[in-house]
C-alpha positions as CSV (number, residue, x, y, z in Angstrom):
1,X,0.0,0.0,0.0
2,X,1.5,3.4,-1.1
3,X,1.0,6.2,1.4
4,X,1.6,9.5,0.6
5,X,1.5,11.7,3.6
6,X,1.2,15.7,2.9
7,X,3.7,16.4,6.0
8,X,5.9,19.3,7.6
9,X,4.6,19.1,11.0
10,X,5.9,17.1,14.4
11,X,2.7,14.8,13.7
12,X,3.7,14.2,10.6
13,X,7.0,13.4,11.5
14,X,5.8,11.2,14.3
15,X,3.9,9.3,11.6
16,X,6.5,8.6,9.5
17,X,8.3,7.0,11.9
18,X,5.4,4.8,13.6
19,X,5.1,3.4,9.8
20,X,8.7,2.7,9.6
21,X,7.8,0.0,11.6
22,X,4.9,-1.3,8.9
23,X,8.1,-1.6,6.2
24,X,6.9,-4.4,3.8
25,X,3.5,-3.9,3.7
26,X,3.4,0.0,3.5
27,X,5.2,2.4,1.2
28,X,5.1,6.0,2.6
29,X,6.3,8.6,0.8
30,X,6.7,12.1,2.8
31,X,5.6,15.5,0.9
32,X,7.0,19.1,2.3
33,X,5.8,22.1,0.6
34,X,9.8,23.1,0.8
35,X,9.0,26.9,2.7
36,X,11.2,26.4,5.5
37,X,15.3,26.2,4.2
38,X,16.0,23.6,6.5
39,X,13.0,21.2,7.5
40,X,13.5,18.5,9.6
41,X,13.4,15.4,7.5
42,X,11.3,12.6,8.4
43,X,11.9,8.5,7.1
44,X,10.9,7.4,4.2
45,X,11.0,8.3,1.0
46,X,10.9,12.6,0.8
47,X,9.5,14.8,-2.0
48,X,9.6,18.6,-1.6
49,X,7.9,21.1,-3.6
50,X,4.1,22.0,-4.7
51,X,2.2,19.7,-6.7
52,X,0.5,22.5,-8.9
53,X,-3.2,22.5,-6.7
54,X,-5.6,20.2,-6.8
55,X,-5.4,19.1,-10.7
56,X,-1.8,18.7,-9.9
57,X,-2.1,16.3,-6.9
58,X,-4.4,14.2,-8.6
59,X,-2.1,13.7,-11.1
60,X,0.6,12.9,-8.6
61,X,-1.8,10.3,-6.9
62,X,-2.8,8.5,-10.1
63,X,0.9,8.3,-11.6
64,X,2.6,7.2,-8.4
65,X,0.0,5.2,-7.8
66,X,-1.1,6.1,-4.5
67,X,-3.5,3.8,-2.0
68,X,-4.0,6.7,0.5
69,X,-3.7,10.1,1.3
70,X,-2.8,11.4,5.0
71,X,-3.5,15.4,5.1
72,X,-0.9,16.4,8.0
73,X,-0.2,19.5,7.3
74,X,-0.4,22.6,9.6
75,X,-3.9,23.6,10.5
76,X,-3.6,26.8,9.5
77,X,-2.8,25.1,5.9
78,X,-5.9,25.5,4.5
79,X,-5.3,25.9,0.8
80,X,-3.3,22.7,0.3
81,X,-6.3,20.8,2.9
82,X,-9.2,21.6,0.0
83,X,-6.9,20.8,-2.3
84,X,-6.1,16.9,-1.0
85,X,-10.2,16.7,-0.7
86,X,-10.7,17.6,-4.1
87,X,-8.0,15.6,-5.4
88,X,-9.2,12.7,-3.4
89,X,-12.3,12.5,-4.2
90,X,-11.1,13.0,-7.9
91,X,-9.2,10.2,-8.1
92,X,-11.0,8.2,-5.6
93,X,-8.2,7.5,-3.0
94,X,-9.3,7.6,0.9
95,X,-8.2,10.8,2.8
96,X,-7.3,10.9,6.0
97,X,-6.9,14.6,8.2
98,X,-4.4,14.5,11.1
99,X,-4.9,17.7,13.0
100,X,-3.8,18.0,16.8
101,X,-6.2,19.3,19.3
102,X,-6.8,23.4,19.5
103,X,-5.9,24.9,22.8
104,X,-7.9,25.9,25.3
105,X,-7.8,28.7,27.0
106,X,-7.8,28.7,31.5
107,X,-8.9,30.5,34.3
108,X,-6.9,33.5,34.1
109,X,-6.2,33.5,30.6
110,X,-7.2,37.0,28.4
111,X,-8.0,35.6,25.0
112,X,-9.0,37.8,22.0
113,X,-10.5,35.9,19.2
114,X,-9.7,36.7,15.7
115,X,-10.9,35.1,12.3
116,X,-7.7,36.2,10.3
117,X,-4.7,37.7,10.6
118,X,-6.3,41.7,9.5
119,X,-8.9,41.0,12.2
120,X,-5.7,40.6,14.7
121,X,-4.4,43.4,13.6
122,X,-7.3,45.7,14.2
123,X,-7.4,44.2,18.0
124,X,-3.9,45.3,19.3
125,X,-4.0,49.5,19.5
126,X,-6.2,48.6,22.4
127,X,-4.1,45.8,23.4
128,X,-1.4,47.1,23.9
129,X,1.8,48.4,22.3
130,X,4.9,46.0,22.6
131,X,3.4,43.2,20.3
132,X,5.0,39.8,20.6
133,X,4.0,38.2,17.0
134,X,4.2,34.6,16.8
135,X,1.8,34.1,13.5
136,X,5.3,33.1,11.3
137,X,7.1,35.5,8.7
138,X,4.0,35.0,6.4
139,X,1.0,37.0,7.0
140,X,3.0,39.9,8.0
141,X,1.7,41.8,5.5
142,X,-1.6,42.1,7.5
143,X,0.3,44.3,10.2
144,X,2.1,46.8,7.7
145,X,-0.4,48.9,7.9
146,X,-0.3,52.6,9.1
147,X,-2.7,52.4,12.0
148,X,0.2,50.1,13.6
149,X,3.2,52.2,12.9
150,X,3.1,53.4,16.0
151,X,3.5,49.8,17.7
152,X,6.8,47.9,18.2
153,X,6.9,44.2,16.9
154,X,8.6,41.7,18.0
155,X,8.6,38.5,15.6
156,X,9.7,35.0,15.9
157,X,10.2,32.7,13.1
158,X,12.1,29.9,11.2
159,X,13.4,31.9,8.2
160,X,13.9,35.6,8.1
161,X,10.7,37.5,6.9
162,X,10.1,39.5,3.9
163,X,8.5,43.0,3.1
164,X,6.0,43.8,3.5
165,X,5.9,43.9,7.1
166,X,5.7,46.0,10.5
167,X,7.1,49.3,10.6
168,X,8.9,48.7,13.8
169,X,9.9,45.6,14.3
170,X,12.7,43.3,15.4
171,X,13.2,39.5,14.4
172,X,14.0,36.7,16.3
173,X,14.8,33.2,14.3
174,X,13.9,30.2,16.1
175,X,12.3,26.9,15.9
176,X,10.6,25.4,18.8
177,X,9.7,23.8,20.8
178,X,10.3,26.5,23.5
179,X,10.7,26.8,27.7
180,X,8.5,28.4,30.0
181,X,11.9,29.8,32.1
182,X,12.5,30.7,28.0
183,X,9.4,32.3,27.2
184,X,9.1,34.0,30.8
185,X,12.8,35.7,29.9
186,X,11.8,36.6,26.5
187,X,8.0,38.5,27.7
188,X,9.9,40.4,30.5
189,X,12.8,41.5,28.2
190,X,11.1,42.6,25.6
191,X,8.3,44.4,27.8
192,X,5.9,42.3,25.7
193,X,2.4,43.7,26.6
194,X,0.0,41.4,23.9
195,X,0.6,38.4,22.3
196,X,-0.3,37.4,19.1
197,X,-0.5,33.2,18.6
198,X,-2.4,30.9,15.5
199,X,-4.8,28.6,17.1
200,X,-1.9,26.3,16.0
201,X,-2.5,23.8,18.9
202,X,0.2,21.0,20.2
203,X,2.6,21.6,23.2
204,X,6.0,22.7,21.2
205,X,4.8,26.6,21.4
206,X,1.8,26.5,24.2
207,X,4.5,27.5,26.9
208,X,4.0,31.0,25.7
209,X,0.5,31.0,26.5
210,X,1.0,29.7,30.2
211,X,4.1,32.6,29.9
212,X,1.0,35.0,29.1
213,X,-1.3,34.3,31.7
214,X,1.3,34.7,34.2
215,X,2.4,38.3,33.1
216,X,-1.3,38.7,32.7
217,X,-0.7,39.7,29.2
218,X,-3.0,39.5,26.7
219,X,-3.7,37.2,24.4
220,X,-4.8,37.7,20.7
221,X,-5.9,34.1,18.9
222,X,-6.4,33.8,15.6
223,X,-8.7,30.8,14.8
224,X,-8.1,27.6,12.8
225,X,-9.9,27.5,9.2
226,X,-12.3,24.6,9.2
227,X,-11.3,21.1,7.6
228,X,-13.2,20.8,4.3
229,X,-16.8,18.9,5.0
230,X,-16.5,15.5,5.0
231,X,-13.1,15.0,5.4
232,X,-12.3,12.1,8.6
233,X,-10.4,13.8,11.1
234,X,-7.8,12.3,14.3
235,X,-6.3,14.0,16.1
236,X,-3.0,11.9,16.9
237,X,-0.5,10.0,14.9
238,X,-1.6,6.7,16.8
239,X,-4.8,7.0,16.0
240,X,-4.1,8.0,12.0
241,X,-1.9,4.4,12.5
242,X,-5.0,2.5,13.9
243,X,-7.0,4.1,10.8
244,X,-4.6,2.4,8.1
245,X,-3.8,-0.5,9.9
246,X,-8.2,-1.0,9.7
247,X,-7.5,-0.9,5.8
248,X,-4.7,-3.6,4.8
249,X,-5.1,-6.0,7.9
């Protein structure tokens, strides 16, 4: 059985390597959309690069012959999601989603919900003005506008950013996953008075939320884009496992 898993996430990873295990009865191969310059590779066999949207993919699956699809991609992926459903059901191949749970917010937590990244913008001049921005280095667009020139930005991510982007701003490059003592330090340092977090879920950045609620700073989340209707969902790599084992045992 050929598996191709659309990857680029620590659950995708994690995947990867639970079907090591299944070598001889399943062929995985691994697809990164090749945006970060140095990814963290998982087994198997690796392909980077877009397939050309949803036309494209379904090409992919019919000439590699593919048995099943495993969308594992970031949440916040949502264009390359509707492209594996309409792919899928294109070329008749089972899709699979593998998203990790949403957080939650606490008692004690001051969460802001936003529906995009222009709606977080507009939240933070009554926010507050030292802006810790942890959306990635694409999106910034949505904060270099004037209205925010005024704010200071502080923004962490993988690979350094491009224009357009905040006005004032300084970048830190780093992969997590990330320390409370860490993400204490780096809130008091930077006299960080609003966060701004993806709904991205998993524990690799939630320390900066927990970081938050202690500084009582507050908290600006930008919801998850819905999986397209009718798609299965799991939420863990074990359970995505128990899912394809169900289909060749």
């Amino acid at each position: 059985m050929h598996v191709l898993i659309l990857g680029g996430t620590a659950e995708a990873r994690c995947l990867a390597e639970l079907l090591a295990a299944e070598e001889g009865v399943l062929r995985v191969t691994n697809s990164l959309a090749g945006r970060v310059s140095a990814p963290r590779l998982p087994p198997g066999e690796v392909r980077v690069g877009g397939f050309g949207g949803a036309e494209g993919l379904a090409e992919w699956l019919c000439a590699h012959r593919v048995d099943v699809l495993i969308d594992a991609t970031h949440p916040f992926a949502a264009t390359i999601g509707f492209h594996a459903a309409r792919a899928a059901a294109e070329v008749h191949v089972p899709l699979l989603a593998l998203r990790r749970p949403g957080w939650v917010p606490v008692e004690g937590d001051d969460w802001h919900g936003a529906g995009s990244l222009e709606e977080a913008a507009a939240l933070l001049p009554g926010l507050g003005r030292r802006v810790f921005l942890t959306t990635g280095r694409l999106g910034l667009a949505a904060f270099a506008v004037a209205a925010l020139d005024e704010l200071w930005f502080l923004v962490r991510c993988v690979d350094a950013p491009e224009a357009p982007h905040p006005a004032r701003m300084e970048v830190l490059l780093d992969r997590g996953p990330f320390t409370l003592d860490g993400e204490r330090e780096l809130l008091r340092r930077h006299r960080v008075d609003v966060l701004v977090t993806k709904d991205s879920g998993g524990p690799a950045t939630a320390p900066k939320l927990t970081a938050a609620r202690e500084a009582g700073v507050p908290v600006v989340v930008v919801r998850r884009p819905a999986v397209p209707e009718g798609v299965r969902v799991v939420e863990g790599p074990e359970q995505a496992l128990h899912w394809l084992k169900s289909r060749y045992s």
